[in-house]
N, C-alpha and C positions, 0 to 999 in steps of 0.2 A: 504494500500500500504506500502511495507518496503522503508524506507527511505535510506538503505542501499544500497539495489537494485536500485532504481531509482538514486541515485551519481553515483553507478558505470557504468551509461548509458547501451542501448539498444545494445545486442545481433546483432552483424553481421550475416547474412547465406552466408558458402562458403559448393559449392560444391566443390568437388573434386573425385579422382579415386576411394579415399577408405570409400568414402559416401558422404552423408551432414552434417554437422558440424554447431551448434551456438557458434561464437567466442566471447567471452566479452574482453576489454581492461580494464586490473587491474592497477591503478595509483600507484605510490609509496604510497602513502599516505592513497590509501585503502589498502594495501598489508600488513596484519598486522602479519600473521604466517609464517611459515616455509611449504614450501610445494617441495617434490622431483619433478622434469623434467621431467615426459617418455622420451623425447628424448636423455638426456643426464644422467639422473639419478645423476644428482647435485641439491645442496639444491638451491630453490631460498627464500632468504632471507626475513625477515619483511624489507620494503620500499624498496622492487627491483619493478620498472613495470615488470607486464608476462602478459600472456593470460590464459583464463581459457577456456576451448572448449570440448563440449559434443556434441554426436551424436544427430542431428537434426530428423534422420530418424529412430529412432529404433523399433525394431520389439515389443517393451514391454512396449513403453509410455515414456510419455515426462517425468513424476515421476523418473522412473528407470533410465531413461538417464542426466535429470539432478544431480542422485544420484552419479553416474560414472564418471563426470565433471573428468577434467585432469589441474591442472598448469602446461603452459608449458612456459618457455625463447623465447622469440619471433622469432628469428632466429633458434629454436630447429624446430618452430612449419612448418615456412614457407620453413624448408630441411627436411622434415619427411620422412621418407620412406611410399610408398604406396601397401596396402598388396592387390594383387590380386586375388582372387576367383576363 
């Protein structure tokens, strides 16, 4: 087991318009790089909290999906736009 993983607690599932999503809550204090926002495309900083959230349902596997993960600012994440089909 990564000891990493298991601090940064258990994965949420949200569904929503533009899929299923597993959301993680990143502490300050796990937050140790530099990662850009999709939503805003600003830096979130080492020791900001964000979310990290990969599609729960994808067509290529959980590998690939959690390959693709996104940091987002948490207010980026829960006004995101949703892309319709």
């Amino acid at each position: 087991m990564n000891l990493d993983r298991a601090r940064a607690g258990i994965p949420e599932r949200q569904n929503a318009p533009d899929g299923e999503w597993n959301v993680r809550r990143i502490t300050g204090s796990n937050a140790a790089k530099d990662y850009t926002c999709p939503g805003c495309n600003r830096t979130i900083g080492p020791g900001i909290e964000h979310l990290v959230a990969w599609r729960a349902d994808s067509l290529f596997g959980g590998e690939t999906a959690l390959g693709e993960r996104r940091h987002w600012h948490p207010r980026c994440w829960q006004t995101r736009s949703f892309r319709y089909r």
